[in-house]
N, C-alpha and C positions, 0 to 999 in steps of 0.2 A: 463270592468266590467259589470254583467250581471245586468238587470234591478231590479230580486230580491237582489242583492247583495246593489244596492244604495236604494231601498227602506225601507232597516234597517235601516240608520242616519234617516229615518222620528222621532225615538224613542230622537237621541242627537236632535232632533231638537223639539221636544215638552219639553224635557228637559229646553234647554237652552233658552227657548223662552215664556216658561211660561204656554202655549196651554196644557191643560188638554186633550190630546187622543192619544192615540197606533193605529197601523196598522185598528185593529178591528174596531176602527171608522171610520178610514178613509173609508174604505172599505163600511160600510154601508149606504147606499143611502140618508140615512133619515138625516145625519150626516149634522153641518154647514160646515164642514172642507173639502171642497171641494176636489177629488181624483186628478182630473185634475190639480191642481193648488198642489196638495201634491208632485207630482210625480214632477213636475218642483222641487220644493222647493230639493227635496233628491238630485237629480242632483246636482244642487248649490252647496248645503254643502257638498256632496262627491266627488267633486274632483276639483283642481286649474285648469284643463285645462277649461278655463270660454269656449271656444269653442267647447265643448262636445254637447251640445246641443244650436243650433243658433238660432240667435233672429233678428230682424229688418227686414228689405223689400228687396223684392228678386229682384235681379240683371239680373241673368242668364237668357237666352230665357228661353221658354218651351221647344224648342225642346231636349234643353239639361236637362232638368229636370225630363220630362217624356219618356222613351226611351220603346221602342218594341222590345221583341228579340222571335222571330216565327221560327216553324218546322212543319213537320207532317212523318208521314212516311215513305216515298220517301227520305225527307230530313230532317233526323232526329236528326241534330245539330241546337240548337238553334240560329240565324243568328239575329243583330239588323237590324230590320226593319223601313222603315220610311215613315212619311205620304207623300202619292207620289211617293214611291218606284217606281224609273224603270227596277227594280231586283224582283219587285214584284211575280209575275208569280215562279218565282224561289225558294220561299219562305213560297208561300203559294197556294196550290191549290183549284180552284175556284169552286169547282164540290164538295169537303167535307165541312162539319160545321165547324166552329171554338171553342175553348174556349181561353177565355182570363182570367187569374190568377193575383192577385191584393194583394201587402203585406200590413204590417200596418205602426203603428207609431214605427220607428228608425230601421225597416227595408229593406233591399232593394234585387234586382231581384238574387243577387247572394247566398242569405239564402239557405240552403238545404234541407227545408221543401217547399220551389216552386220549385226548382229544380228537387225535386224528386218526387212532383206530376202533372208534365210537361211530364216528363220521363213515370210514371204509365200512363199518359193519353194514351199519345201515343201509351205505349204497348198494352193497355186493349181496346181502342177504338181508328175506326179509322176516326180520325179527326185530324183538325189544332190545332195547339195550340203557343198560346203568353201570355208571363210572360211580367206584364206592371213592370217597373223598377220606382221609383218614389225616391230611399234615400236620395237626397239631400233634397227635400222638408221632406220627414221623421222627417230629423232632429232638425227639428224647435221645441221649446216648444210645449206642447200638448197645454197648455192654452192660449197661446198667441197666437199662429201663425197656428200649426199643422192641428187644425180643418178647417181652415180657408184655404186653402192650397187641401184640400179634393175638394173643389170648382175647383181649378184651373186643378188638373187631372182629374177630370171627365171630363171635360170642353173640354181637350186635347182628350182624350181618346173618346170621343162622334165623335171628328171630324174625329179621327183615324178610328172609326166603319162608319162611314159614308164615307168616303173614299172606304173601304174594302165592304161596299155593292154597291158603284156604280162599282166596277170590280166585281160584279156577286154573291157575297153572301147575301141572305135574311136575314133580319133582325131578322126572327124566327127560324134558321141555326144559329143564335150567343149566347152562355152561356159564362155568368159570372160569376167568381167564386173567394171572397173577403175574406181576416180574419181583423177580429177589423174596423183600420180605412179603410180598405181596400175593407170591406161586404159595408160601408158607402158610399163611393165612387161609388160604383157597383149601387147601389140604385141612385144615381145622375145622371147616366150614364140613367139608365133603365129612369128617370125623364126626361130627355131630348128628349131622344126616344120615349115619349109619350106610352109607357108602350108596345113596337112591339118588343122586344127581345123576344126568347123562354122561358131561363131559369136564373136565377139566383139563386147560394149557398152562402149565409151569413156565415160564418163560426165565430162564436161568434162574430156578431156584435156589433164593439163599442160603449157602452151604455152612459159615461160620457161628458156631455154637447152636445150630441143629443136626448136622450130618457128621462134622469136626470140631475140637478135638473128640469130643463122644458125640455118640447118637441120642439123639433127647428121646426117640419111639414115634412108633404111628399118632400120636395122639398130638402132638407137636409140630408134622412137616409133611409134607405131600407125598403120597405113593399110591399105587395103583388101588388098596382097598379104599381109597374116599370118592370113586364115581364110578360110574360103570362103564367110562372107558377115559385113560390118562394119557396125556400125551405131555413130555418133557423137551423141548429145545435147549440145548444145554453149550454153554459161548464161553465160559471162564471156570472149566474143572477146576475143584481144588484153590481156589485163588477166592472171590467172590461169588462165583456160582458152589453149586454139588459137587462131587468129584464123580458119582456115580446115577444114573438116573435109576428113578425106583417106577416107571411107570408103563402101562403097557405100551406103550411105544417110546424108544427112547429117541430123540435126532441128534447128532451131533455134527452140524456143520464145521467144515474143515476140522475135523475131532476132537472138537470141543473146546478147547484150550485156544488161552489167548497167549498171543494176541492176532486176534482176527483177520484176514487180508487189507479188509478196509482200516483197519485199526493202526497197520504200523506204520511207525516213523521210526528215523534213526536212534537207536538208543546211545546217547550223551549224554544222559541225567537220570537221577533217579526219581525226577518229575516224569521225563518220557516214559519210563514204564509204569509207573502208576497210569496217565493218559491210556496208553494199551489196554490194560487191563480194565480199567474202566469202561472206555468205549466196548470191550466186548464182550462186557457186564451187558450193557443197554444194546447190545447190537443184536441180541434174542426179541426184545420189543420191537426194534422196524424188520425182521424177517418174519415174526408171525402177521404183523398189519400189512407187508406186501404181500404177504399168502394170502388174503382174506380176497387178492384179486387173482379169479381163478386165469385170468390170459395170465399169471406169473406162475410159475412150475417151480417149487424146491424140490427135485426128486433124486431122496433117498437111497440107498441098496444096505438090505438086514445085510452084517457082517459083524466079524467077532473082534475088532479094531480097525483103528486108524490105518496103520501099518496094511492090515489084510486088503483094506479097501485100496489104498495106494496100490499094491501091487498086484490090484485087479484077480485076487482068487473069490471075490464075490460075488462075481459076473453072474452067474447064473442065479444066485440069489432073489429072494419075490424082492421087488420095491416096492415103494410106496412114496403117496405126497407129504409134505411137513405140511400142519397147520390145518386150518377145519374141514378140508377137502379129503381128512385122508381115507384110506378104506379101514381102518382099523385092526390091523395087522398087528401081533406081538411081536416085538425083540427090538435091539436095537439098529440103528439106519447112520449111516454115515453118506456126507452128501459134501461139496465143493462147494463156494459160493464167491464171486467174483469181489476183484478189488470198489465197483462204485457202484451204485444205486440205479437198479432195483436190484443189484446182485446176484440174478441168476444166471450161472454158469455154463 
């Protein structure tokens, strides 16, 4: 069952519980009804398998929790890799840059939205590339467990990149690239590193119970001190993503906020907006994997909102590209992006 399909019983559950609020609250930041703790609650009520989403203290090593699976184009089947690899050499060449791809909450390495911008990477640019695998911890409650769990693969994933730079790759040679809890993780990562990674792509980073209701701090969530240059696409303000990007470049397609062109449908239920907002949760993932092909153009204009952009007092403003091509320009970029696939405007 897909995530907007269980966030509909959020409705039987204000219902039968007395909570005066529809999706539309949950959703909004300012709300008591916390999103993180909503999204548990839907689970619950939709379905008897109580092990859909796990709870309690984890068992498993890490090694099996956080797995590596690396190529580049010499060897361009995704291979699991491991800290210490002595297949290493075989797997990853020491002479190109790396990226490493990071999913979110209840995700994991075999989705086919990392899969197939592992694949874009590698055709468009040539570099290494590793998708970090992380689902078993994914599927921990968001509020209990899941945030808390972001800690532990960065943690992993820090000692994996320091591994891979004492066999010869600079730590300014390494990009990271996250969606949701995934961008979060990526920032903890870059925190560790004392902020010597090249690049980091947030791809709608996870905004509830890191950015809102409080700020957890730099040590917790991505911003511009964890690489030395950050780039945030940012699809569901305030709702599932950030409300505000903290990186040197901020993007905000159609400004940010869902629900996205390609995202809407009639709203008639409080399933359809959950749907909304979800898709333009993930709809940050297929704009930065059609960026990776440079005949596709997102381009930007710095502006001080949505609204300015609309009524065109930007115009003379620098632009700039979304996604790895950019020039690396500060501030934020508001851009248009069309109702269907490849979505540029």
């Amino acid at each position: 069952m897909s995530l907007a399909v269980i966030l509909s019983f959020l409705t039987v559950f204000s219902t039968q519980s007395g909570v005066n609020c529809g999706l539309l609250d949950i959703f909004n930041h300012k709300s008591d009804y916390n999103l993180a703790s909503a999204i548990d609650i839907a689970f619950a009520l939709s379905r008897n398998d109580i092990e859909l989403l796990l709870t309690g203290e984890i068992t498993t090593p890490i090694e099996e929790d956080v797995t590596f699976w690396c190529g580049n184009r010499e060897s361009p089947e995704l291979d699991q890799t491991y800290l210490d690899d002595p297949d290493i050499q075989l797997k990853i060449n020491f002479t190109k840059p790396i990226m490493l791809v990071t999913h979110g909450w209840l995700d994991d390495h075999t989705m086919n939205w990392i899969q197939e911008t592992a694949q874009d990477a590698l055709d468009n640019i040539d570099i290494n590339v590793c998708i970090v695998g992380w689902g078993h911890l994914a599927r921990y409650q968001y509020y209990q467990s899941a945030r808390k769990h972001t800690l532990l693969v960065s943690g992993y994933m820090t000692r994996f990149i320091n591994f891979l730079n004492l066999e010869g790759i600079p730590l300014e040679k390494v990009t990271l690239v996250g969606h949701s809890l995934g961008a979060q993780i990526c920032g903890q990562v870059g925190y560790n590193l004392d902020g010597q990674l090249g690049e980091i792509y947030g791809l709608d980073p996870a905004g509830p119970l890191f950015t809102f209701p409080v700020d957890l701090g730099l040590r917790y969530r991505l911003d511009q001190s964890d690489a030395k240059y950050v780039q945030m696409i940012i699809t569901s303000r305030y709702s599932l993503g950030v409300g505000k990007g903290d990186g040197h470049e901020n993007f905000y397609p159609n400004g940010g906020d869902a629900p996205q062109p390609n995202c809407v449908i009639p709203l008639t239920s409080d399933a359809e907006m959950a749907d909304q907002i979800i898709c333009s949760h993930l709809h940050a993932t297929s704009l930065f994997r059609l960026s990776l092909d440079p005949a596709l153009v997102f381009k930007g204009r710095r502006c001080f909102n949505w609204m300015s952009y609309r009524l065109k007092t930007c115009n003379l403003n620098p632009a700039d590209v979304m996604g790895v091509y950019s020039q690396k320009l500060d501030g934020d970029f508001y851009l248009r992006t069309s109702d269907d696939s490849p979505y540029v405007y």
